[in-house]
Each structure stands twice: as C-alpha cells, then as structure tokens.
N, C-alpha and C positions, 0 to 999 in steps of 0.2 A: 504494500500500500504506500502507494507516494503520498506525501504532505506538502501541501503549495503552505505559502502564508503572504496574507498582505496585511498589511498596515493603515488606518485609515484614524488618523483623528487619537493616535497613539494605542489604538486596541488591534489585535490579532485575530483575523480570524481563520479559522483551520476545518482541514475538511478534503474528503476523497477525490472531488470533480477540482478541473482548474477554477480556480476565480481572477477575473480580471485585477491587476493590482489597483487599490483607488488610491489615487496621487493625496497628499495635502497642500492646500495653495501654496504659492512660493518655494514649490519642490523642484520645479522643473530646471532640467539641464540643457544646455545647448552646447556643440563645442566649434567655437568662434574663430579658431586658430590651428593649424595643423603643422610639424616639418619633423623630417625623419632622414636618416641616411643609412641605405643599404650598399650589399656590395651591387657593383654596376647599377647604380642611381643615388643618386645627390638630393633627390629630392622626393616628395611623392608624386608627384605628375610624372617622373622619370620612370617610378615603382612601379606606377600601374600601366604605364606604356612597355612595361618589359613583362609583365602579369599579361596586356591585351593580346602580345604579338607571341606570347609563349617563348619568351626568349629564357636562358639559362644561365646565369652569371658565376658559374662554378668555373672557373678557370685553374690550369697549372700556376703551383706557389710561384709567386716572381720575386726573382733576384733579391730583389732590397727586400724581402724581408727574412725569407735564410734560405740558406740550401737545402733544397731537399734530399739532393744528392750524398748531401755526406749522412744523411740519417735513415738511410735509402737501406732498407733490410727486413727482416720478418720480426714484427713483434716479439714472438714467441720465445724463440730461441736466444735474441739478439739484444732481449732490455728493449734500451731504449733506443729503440727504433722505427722504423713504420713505415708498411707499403704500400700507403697513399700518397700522392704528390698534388692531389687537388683539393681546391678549397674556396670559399668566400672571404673577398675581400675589400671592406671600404678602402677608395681614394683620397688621395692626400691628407692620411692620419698626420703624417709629419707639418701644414702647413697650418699656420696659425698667428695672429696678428695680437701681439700680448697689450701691445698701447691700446689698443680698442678697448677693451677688460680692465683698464688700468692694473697692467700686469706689466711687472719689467720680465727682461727676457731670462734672466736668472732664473727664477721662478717660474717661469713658462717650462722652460726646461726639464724641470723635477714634476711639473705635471703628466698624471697620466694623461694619456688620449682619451680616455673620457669625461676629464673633468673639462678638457678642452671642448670637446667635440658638443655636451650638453651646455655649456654656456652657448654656443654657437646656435646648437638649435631652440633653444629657449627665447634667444634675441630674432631668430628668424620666423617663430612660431608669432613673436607679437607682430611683424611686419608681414603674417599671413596674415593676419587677425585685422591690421589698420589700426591698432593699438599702443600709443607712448606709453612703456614700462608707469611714466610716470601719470597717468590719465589715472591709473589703479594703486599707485602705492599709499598704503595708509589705510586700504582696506582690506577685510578678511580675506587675507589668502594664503593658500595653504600649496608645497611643492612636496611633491609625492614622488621619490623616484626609485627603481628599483636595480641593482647593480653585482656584477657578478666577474671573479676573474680579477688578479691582479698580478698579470704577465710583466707590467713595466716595471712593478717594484720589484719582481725577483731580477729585472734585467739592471737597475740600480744596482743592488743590493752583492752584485758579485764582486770579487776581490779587486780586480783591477778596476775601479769605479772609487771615488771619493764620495762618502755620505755628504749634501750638499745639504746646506740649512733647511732649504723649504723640502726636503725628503718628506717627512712627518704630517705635512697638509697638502705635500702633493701625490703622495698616494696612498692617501684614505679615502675611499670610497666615500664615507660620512660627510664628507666635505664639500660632495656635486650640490646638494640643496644649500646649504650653507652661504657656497659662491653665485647661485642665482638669484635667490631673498636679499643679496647683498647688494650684488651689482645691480640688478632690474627694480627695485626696491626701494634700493637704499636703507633697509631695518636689519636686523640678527636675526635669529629665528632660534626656536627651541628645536634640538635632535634630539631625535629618537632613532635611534639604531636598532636591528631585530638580524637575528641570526636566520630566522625564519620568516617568511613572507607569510606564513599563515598566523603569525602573529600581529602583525600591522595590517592587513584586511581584518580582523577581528576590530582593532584599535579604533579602524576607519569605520566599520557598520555603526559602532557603540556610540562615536562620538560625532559623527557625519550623518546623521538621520534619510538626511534625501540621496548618499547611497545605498 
C-alpha cells in the first residue's frame, strides 16, 4: 500500500488513492534563472542541442589532463590501473578571471575548479535571470549546493607542491556557498555541512515548508 501525503493549511492528509497536492498561498515556485556546464557544452542551450541531435561527448582522455597511457593496464592484476581511456570532460577548467571575484590570482590558484566554476555559474544564472545580485541582496535567500570529489587537493597536497596559504579555503568544499552569499550578496551566511545529502533534504523539508 503506497501513502501519498499533502499538506494543506498545515494538516496531512493520508490515504490509498492519489490526492492532488493543495498548495498554501505564497507557496508557489518558479525558476527564473538557469546555467550549467557539461562536458561538450558550456551552456544549456549547448546541452540540449547535443541531447536534440543525439550527439555523445564521451571522448578519449586528452593530453593536458594525464596520460592515459602510462596507466594503461588491467585493473585487476595491475592496482592501479585501468583499461579505459575514455571519459567526460568540461572545457577550460583551467580558465578563470580572479579580478572579477575580487580574487587575487594567488588565491585563485589554490582554488578548486569548482569553487571556480560555481561562482561563475551562479553570476551567469542571474544574467539568465535579468537579475542584479544586488536587486535581491538583503532578502531571504538561501544557496543550496551539493559537492563531491576532491581530486585538486590530493593534486596540492603531494610532496613536490608547497602548502600555499589559501590551501584550507581553497579546497573545502564548505566554502562554494560561503563564496557566492559573499560575492553576489555581499552578507556571511550560516554553514551547515552534512556528510550525507539525506541529511540536508531532511533539514530543507522541516524548515522550507513550500518544498
């Protein structure tokens, strides 16, 4: 037996058949702004022109990022190794304008590509939108992001590399929301860090009503 439940007026009601959910006024969402970067497209209009045409962007590893050749051998036997040579990859991880961010390039440096890559598209999502950061700062808003993988700091973090000052805020994860409530904003924000995603969807039902 499946259970639906909606909400209506802060009561639940439950029961075998669907029930339509009933919204409460000033619930409703809209989403006013969009930007994304996959591998082969830069953008979403690129996304979905490669979604329309059935195109495949899995291509062989290139160069500037390793060889694949020297790790070129049978898992199994071999460690660490691997005999695949293909994969997804965004463009121009490496490029990035740190004056815009008010970022000196030191500190650009020690960042990961993704605290990069989401301020980028956080500034691009408002100029989907038709939106100055500043139209909305001072009002309730809340940066929600979800992040995984931190290949730059183990690539820091090897012997022949100097631990550089900004190491410690440039590769923490915790720190992408941090830098966009900053920069687009101009406020601090409270973190909440979770090891688990199904901890902060929990966070968000309890304390976020209209989702």
């Amino acid at each position: 037996m499946a259970i639906r439940e909606s909400r209506s007026r802060g009561k639940i009601r439950r029961g075998r058949d669907y029930v339509e959910p009933v919204h409460a006024k000033g619930t409703d969402m809209a989403v006013v702004g969009m930007a994304c970067r996959f591998p082969g497209a830069g953008n979403y209009a690129e996304f979905w022109e490669n979604l329309a045409q059935g195109r495949s962007d899995i291509r062989e590893i290139p160069a500037e990022r390793w060889d694949w050749k020297a790790f070129r051998g049978d898992p199994q036997p071999d460690g660490n190794a691997s005999n695949c040579k293909w994969g997804g990859f965004i463009g121009d991880v490496d490029v990035f304008d740190p004056s815009f961010f008010g970022l000196s390039a030191r500190e650009a440096e020690t960042m990961d590509p993704q605290q990069r890559i989401m301020l980028e598209l956080s500034w691009s999502c408002f100029e989907d939108a038709g939106i100055r950061p500043s139209q909305v700062s001072g009002e309730k808003i809340g940066v929600y992001i979800g992040v995984f993988n931190f290949d730059y700091k183990e690539l820091q973090e090897k012997e022949s590399r100097t631990i550089e000052t900004y190491h410690s805020t440039g590769t923490a994860a915790a720190v992408i929301p941090n830098r966009i409530s900053l920069y687009l904003f101009g406020i601090p924000d409270i973190l909440l860090s979770f090891q688990s995603e199904v901890a902060l969807i929990l966070l968000i039902q309890k304390y976020i009503p209209f989702l």
